[in-house]
mmJSON file of the N, C-alpha and C atoms, coordinates in Angstrom:
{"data_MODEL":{"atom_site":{
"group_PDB":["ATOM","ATOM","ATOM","ATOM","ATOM","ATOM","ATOM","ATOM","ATOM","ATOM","ATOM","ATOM","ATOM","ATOM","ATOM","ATOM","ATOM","ATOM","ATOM","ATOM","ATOM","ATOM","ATOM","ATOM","ATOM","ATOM","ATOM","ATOM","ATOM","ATOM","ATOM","ATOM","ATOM","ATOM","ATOM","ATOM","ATOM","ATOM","ATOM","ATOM","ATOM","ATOM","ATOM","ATOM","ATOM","ATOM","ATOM","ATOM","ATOM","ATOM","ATOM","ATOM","ATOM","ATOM","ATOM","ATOM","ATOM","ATOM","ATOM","ATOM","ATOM","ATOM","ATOM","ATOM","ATOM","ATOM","ATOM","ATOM","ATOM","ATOM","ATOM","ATOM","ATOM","ATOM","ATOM","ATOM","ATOM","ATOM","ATOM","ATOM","ATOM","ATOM","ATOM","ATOM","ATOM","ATOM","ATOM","ATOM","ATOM","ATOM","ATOM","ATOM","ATOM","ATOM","ATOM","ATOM","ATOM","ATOM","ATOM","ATOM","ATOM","ATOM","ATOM","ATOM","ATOM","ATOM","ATOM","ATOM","ATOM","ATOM","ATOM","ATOM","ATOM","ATOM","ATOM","ATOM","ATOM","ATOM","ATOM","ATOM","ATOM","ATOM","ATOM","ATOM","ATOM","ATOM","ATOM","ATOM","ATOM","ATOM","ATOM","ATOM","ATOM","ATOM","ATOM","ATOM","ATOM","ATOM","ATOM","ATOM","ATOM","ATOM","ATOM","ATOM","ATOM","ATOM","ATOM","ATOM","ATOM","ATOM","ATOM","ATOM","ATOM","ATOM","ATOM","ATOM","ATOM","ATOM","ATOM","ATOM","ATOM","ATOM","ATOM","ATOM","ATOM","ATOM","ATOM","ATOM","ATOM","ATOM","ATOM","ATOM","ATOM","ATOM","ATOM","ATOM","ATOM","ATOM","ATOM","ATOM","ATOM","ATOM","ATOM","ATOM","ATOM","ATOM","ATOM","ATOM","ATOM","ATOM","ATOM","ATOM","ATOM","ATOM","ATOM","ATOM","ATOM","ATOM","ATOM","ATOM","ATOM","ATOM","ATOM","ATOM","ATOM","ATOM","ATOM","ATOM","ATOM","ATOM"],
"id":[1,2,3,4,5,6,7,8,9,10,11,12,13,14,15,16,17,18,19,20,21,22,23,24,25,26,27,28,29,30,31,32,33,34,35,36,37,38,39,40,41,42,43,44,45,46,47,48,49,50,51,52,53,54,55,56,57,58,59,60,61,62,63,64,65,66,67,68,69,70,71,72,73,74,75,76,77,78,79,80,81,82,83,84,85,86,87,88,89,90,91,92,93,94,95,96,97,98,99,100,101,102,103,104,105,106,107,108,109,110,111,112,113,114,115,116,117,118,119,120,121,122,123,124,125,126,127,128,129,130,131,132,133,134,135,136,137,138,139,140,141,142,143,144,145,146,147,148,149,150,151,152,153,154,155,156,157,158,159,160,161,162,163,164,165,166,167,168,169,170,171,172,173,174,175,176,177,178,179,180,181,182,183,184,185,186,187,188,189,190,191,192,193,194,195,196,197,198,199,200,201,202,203,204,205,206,207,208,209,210],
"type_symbol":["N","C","C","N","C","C","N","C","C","N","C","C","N","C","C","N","C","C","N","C","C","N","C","C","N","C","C","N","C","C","N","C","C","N","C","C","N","C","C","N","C","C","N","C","C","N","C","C","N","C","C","N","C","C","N","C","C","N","C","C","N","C","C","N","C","C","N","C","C","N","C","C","N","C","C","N","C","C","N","C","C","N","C","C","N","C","C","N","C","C","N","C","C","N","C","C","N","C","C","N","C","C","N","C","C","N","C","C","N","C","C","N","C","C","N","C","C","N","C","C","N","C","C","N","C","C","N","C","C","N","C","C","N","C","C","N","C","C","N","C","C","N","C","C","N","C","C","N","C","C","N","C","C","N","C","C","N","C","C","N","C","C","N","C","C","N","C","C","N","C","C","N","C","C","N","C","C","N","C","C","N","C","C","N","C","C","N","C","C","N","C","C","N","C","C","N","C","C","N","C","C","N","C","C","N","C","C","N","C","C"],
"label_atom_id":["N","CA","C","N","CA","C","N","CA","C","N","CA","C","N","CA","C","N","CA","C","N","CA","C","N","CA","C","N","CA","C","N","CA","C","N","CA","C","N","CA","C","N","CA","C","N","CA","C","N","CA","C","N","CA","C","N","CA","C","N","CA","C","N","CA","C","N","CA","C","N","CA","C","N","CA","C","N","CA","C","N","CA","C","N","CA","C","N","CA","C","N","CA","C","N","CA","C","N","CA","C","N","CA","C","N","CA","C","N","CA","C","N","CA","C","N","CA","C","N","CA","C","N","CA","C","N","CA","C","N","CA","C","N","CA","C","N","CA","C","N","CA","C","N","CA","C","N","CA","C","N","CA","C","N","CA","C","N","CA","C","N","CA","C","N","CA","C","N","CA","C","N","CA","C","N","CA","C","N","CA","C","N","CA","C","N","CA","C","N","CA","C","N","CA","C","N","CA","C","N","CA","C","N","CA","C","N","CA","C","N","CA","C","N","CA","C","N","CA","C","N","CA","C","N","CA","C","N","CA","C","N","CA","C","N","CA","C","N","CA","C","N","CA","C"],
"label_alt_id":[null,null,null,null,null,null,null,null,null,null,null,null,null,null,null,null,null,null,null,null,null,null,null,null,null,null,null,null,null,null,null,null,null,null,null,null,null,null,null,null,null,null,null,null,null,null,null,null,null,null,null,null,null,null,null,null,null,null,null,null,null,null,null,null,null,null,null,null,null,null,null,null,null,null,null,null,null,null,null,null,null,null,null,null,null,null,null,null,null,null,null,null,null,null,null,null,null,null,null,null,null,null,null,null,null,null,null,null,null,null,null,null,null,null,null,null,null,null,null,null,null,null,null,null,null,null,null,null,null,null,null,null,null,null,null,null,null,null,null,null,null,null,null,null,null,null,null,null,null,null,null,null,null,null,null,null,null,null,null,null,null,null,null,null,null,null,null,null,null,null,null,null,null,null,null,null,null,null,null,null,null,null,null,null,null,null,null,null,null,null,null,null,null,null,null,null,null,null,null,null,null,null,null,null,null,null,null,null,null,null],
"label_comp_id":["UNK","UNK","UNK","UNK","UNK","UNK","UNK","UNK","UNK","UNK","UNK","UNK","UNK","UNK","UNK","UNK","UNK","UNK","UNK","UNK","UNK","UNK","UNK","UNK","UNK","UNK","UNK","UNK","UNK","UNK","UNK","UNK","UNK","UNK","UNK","UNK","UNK","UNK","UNK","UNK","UNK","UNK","UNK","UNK","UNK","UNK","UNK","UNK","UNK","UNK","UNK","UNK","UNK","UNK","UNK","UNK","UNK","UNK","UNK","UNK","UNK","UNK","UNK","UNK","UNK","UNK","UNK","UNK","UNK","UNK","UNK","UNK","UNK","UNK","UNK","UNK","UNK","UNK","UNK","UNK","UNK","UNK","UNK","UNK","UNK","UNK","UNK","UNK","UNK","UNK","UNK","UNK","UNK","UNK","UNK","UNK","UNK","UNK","UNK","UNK","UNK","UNK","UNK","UNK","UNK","UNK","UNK","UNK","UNK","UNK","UNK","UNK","UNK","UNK","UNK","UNK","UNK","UNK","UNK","UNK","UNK","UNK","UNK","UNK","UNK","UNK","UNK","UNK","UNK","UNK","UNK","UNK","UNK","UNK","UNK","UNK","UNK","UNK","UNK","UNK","UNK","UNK","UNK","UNK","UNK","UNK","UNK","UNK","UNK","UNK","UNK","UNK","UNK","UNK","UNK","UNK","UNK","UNK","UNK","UNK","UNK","UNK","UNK","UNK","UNK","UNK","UNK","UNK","UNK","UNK","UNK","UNK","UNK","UNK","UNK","UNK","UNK","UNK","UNK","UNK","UNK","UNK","UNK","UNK","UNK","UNK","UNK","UNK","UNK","UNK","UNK","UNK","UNK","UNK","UNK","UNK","UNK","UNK","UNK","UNK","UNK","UNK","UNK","UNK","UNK","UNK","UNK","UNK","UNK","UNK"],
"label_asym_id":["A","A","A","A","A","A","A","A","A","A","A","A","A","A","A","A","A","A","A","A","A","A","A","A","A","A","A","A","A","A","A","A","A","A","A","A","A","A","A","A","A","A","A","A","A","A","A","A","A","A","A","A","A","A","A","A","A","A","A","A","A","A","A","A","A","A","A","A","A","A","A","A","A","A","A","A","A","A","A","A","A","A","A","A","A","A","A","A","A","A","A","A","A","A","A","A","A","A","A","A","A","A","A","A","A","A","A","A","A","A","A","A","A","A","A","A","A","A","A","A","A","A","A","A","A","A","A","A","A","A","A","A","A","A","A","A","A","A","A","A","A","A","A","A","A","A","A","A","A","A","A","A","A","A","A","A","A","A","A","A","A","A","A","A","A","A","A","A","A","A","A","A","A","A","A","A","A","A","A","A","A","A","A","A","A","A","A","A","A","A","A","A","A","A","A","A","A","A","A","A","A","A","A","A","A","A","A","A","A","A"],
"label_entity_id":["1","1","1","1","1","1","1","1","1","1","1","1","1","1","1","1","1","1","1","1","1","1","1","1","1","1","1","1","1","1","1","1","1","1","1","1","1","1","1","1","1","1","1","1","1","1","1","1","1","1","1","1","1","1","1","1","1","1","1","1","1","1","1","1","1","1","1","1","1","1","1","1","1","1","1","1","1","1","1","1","1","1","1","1","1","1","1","1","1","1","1","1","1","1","1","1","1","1","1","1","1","1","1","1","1","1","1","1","1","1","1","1","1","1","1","1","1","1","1","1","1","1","1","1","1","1","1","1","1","1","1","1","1","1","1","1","1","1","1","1","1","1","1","1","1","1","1","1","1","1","1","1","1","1","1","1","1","1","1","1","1","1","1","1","1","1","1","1","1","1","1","1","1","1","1","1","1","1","1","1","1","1","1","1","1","1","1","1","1","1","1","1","1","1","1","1","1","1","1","1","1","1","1","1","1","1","1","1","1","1"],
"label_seq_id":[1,1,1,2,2,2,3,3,3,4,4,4,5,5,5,6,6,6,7,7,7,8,8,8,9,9,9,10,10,10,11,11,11,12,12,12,13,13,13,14,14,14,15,15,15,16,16,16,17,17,17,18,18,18,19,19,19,20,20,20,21,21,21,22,22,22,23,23,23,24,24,24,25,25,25,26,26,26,27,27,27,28,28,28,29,29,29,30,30,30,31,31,31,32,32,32,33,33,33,34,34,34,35,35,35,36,36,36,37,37,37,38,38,38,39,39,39,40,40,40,41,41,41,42,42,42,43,43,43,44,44,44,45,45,45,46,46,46,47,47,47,48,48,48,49,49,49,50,50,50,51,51,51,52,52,52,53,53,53,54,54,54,55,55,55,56,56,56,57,57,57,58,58,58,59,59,59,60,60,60,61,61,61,62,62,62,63,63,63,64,64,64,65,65,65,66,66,66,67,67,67,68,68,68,69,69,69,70,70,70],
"pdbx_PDB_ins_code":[null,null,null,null,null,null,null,null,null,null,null,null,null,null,null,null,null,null,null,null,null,null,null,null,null,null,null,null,null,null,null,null,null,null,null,null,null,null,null,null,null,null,null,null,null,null,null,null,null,null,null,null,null,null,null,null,null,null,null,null,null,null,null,null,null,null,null,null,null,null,null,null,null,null,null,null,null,null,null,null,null,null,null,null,null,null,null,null,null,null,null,null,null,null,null,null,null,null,null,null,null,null,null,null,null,null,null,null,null,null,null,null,null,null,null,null,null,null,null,null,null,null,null,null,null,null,null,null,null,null,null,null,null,null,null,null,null,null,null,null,null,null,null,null,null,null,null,null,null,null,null,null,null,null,null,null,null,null,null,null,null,null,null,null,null,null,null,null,null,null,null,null,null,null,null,null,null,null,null,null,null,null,null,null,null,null,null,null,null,null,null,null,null,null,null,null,null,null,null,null,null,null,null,null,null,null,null,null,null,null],
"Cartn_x":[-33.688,-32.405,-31.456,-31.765,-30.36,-30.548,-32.317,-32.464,-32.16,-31.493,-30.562,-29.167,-28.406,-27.417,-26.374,-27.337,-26.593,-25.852,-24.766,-24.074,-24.007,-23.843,-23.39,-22.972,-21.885,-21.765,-22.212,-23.416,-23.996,-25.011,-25.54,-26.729,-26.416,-24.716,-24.339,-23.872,-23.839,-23.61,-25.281,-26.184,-27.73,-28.087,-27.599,-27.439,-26.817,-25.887,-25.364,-26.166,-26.329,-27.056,-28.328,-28.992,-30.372,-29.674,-28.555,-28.032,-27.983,-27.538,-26.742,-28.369,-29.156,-30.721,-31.202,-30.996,-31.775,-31.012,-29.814,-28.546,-28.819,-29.283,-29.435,-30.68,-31.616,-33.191,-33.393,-32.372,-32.628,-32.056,-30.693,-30.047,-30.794,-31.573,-32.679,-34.232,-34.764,-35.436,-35.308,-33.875,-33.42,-32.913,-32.64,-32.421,-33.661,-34.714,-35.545,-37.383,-37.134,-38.172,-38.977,-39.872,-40.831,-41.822,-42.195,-43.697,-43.186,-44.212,-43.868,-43.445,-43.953,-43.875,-42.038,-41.765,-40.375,-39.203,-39.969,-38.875,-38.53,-39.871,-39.234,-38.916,-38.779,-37.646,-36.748,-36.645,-34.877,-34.391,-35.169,-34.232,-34.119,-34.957,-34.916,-33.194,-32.414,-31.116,-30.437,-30.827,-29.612,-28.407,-26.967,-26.452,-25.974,-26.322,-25.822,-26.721,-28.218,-29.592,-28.494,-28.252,-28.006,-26.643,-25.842,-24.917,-25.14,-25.995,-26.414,-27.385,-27.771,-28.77,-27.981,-26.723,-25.943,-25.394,-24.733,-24.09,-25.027,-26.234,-27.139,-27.296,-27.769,-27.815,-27.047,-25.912,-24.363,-24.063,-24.54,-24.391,-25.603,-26.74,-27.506,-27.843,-27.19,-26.353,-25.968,-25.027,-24.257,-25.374,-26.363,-27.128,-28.491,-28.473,-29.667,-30.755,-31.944,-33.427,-34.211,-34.592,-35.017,-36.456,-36.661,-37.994,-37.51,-36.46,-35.923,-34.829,-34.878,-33.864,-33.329,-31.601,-31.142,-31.192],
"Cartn_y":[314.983,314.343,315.131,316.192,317.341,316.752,316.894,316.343,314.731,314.03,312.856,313.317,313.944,314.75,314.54,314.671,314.519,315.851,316.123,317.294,317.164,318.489,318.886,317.236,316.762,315.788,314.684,314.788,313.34,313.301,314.729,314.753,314.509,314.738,314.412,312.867,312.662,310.472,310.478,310.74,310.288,310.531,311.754,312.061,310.888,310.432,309.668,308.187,308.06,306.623,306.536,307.47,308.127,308.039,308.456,309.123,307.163,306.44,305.051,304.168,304.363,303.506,303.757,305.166,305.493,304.806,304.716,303.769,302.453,301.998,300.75,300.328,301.127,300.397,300.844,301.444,302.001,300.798,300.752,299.5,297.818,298.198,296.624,296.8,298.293,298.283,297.962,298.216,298.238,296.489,295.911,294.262,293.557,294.264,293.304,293.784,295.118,295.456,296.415,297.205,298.016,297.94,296.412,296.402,295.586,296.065,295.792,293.977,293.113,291.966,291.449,292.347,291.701,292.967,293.844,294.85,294.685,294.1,293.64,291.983,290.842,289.965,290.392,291.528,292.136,292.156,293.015,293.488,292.553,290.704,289.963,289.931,289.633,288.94,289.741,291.056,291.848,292.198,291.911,292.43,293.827,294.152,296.057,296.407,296.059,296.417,296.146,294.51,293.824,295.267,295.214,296.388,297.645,298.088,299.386,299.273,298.456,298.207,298.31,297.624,297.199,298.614,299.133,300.74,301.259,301.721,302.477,302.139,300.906,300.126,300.792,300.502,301.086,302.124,303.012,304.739,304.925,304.531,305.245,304.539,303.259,303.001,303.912,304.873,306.051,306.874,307.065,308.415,307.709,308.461,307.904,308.072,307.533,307.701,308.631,309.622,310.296,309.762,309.252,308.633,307.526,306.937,305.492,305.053,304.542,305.013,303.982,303.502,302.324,301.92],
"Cartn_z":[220.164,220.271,221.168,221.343,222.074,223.648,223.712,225.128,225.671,224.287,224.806,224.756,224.685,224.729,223.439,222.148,220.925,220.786,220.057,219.566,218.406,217.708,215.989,215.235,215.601,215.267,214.979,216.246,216.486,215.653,214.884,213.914,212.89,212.24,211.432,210.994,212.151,211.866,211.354,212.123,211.842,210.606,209.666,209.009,207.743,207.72,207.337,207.665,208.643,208.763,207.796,207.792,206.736,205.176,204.775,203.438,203.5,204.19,203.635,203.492,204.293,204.552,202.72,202.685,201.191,200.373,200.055,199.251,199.137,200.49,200.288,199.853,200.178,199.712,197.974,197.745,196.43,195.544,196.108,195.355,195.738,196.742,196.942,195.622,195.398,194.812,193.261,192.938,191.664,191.299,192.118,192.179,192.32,193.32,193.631,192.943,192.377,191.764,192.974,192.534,193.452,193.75,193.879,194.307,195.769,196.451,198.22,198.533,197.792,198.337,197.854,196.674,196.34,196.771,196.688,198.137,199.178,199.974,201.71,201.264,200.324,199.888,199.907,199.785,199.143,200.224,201.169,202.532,203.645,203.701,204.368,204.162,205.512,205.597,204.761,204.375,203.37,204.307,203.952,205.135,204.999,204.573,204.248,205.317,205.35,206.123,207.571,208.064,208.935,209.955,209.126,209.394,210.038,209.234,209.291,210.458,210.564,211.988,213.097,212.749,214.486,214.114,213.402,213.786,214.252,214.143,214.598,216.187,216.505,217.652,218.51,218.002,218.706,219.024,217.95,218.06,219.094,219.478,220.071,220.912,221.646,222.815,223.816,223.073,223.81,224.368,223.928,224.738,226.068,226.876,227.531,227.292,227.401,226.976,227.958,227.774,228.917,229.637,230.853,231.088,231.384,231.387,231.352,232.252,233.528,234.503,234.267,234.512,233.648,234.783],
"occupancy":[1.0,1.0,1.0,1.0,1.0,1.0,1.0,1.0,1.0,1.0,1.0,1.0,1.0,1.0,1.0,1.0,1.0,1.0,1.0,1.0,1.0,1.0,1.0,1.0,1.0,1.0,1.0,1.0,1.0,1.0,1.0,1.0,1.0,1.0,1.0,1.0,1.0,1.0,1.0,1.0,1.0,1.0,1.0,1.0,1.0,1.0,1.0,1.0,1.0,1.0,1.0,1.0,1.0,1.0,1.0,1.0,1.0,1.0,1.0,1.0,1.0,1.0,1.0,1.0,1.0,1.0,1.0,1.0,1.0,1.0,1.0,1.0,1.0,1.0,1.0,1.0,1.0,1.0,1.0,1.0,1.0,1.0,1.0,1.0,1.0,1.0,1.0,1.0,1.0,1.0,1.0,1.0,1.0,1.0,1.0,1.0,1.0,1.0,1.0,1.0,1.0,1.0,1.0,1.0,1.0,1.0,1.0,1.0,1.0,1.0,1.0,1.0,1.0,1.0,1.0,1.0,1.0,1.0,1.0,1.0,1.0,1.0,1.0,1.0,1.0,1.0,1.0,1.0,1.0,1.0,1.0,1.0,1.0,1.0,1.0,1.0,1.0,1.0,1.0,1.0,1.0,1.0,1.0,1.0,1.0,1.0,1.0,1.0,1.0,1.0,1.0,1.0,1.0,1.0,1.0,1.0,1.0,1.0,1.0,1.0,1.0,1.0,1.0,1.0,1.0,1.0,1.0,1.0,1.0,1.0,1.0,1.0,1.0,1.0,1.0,1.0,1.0,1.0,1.0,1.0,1.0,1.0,1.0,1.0,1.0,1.0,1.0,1.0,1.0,1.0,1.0,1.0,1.0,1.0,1.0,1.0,1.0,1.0,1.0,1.0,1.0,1.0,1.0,1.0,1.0,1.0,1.0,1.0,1.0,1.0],
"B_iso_or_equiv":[0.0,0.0,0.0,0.0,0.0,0.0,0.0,0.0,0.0,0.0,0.0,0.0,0.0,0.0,0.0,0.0,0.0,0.0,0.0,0.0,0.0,0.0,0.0,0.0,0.0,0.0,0.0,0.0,0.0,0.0,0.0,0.0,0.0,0.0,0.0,0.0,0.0,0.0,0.0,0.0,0.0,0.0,0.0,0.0,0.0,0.0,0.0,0.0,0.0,0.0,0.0,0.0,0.0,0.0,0.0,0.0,0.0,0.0,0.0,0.0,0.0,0.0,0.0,0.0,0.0,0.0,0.0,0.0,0.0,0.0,0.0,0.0,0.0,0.0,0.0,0.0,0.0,0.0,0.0,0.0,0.0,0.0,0.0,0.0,0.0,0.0,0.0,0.0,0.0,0.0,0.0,0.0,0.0,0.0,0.0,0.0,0.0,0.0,0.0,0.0,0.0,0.0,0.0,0.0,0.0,0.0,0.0,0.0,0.0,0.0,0.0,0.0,0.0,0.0,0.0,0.0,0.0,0.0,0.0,0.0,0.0,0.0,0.0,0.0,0.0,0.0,0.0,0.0,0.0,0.0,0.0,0.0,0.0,0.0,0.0,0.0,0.0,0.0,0.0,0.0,0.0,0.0,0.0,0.0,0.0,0.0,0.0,0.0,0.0,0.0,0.0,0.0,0.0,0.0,0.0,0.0,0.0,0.0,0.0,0.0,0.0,0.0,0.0,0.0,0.0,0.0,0.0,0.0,0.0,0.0,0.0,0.0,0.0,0.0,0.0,0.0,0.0,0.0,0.0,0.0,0.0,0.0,0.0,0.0,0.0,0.0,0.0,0.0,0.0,0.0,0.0,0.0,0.0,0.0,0.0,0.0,0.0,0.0,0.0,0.0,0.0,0.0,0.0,0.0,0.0,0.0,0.0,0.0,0.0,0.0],
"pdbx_formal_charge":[null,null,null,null,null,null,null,null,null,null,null,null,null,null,null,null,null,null,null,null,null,null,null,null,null,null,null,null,null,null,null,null,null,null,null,null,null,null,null,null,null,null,null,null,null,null,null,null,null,null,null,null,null,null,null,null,null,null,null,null,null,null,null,null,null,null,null,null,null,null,null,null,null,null,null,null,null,null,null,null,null,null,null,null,null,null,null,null,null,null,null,null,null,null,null,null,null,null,null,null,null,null,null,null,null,null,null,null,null,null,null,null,null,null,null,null,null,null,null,null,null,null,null,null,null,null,null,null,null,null,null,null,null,null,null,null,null,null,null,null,null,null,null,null,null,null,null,null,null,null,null,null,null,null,null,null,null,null,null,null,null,null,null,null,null,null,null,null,null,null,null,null,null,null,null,null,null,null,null,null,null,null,null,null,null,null,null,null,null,null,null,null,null,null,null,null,null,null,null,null,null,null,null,null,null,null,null,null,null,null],
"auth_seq_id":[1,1,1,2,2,2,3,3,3,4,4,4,5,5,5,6,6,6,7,7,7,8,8,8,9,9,9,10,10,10,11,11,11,12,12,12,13,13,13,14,14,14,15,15,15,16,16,16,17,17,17,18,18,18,19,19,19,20,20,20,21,21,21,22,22,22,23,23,23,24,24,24,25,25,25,26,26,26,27,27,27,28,28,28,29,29,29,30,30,30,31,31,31,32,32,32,33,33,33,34,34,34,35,35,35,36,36,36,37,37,37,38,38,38,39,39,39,40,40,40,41,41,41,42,42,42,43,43,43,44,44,44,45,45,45,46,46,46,47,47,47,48,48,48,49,49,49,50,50,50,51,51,51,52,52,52,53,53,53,54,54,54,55,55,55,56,56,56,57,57,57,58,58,58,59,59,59,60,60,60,61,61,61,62,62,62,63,63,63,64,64,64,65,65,65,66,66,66,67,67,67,68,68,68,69,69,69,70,70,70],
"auth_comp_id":["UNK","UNK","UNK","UNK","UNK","UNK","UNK","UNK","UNK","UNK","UNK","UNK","UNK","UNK","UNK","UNK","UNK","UNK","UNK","UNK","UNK","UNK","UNK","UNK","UNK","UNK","UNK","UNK","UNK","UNK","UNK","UNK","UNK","UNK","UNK","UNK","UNK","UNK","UNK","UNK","UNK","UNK","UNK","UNK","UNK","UNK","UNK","UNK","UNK","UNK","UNK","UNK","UNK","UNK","UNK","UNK","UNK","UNK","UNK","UNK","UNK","UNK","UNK","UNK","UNK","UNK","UNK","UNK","UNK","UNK","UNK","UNK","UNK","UNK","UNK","UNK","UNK","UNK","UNK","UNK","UNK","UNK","UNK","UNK","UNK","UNK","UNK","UNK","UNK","UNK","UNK","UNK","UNK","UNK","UNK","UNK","UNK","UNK","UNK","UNK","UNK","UNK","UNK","UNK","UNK","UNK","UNK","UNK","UNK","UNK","UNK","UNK","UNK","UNK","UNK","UNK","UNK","UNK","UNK","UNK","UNK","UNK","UNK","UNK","UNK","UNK","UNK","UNK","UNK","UNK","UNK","UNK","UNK","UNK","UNK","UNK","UNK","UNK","UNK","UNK","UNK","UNK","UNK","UNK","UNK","UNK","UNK","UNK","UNK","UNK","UNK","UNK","UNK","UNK","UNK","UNK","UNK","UNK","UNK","UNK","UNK","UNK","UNK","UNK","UNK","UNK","UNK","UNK","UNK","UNK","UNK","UNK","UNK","UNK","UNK","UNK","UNK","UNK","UNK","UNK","UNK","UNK","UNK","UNK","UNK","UNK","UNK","UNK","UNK","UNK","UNK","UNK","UNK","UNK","UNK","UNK","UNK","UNK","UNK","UNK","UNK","UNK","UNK","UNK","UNK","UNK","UNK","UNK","UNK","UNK"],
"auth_asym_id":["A","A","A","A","A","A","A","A","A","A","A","A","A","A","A","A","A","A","A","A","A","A","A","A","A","A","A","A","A","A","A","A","A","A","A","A","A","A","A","A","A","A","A","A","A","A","A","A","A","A","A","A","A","A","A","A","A","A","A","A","A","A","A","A","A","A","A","A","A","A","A","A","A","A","A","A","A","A","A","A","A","A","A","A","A","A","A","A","A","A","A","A","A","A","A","A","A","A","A","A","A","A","A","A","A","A","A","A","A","A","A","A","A","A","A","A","A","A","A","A","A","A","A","A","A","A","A","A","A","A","A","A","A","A","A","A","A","A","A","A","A","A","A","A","A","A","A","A","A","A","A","A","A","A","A","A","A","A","A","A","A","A","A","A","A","A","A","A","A","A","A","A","A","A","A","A","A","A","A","A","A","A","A","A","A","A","A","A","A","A","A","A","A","A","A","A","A","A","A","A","A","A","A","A","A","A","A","A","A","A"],
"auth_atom_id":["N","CA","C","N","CA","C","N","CA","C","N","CA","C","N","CA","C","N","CA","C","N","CA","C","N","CA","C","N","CA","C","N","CA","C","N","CA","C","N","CA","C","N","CA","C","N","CA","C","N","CA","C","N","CA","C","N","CA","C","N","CA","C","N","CA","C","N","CA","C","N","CA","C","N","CA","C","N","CA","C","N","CA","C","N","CA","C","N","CA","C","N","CA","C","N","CA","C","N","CA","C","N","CA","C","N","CA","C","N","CA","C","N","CA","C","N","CA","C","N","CA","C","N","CA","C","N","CA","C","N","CA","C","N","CA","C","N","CA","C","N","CA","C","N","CA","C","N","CA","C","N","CA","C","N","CA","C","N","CA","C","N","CA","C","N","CA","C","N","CA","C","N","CA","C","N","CA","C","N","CA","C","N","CA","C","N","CA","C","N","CA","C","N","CA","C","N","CA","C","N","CA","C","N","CA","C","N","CA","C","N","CA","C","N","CA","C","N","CA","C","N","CA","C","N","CA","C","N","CA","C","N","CA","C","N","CA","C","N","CA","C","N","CA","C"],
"pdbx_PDB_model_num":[1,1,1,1,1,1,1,1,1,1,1,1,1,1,1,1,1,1,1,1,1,1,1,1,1,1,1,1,1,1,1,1,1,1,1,1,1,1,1,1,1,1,1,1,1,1,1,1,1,1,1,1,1,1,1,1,1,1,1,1,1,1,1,1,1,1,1,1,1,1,1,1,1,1,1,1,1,1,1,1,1,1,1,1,1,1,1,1,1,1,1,1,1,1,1,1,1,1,1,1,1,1,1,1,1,1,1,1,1,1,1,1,1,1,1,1,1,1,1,1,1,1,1,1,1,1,1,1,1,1,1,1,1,1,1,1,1,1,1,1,1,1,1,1,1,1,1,1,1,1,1,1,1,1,1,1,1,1,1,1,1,1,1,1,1,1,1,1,1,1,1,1,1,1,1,1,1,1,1,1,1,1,1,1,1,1,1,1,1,1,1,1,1,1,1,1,1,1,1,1,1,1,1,1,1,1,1,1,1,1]
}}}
């Protein structure tokens, strides 16, 4: 990640994006039960998932891909 030009900070959002993914699949496992076919039900169209996708999207937008000339 440094060699996309993340800083201190930027590990700490990722950080957070990880701490909120576990939050949410925990609170999908606990609604939707833990066996695989009614876990990924849970997370179809969840919008916490939906969210957390476009922040991520967004946050790592900002850096360039190395290998990847825009």
């Amino acid at each position: 990640m440094t060699s996309r030009g993340c800083l201190e900070s930027d590990f700490e959002t990722m950080a957070d994006f990880l701490y909120r993914a576990a939050q949410i699949t925990s609170a999908v496992q606990r609604d939707h039960g833990k066996l695989q076919k009614e876990f990924l039900k849970g997370l179809q169209n969840n919008k916490d998932i939906i969210d957390l996708r476009n922040r991520v999207e967004a946050f790592a937008a900002q850096f360039a891909m190395p290998g990847f000339d825009d």
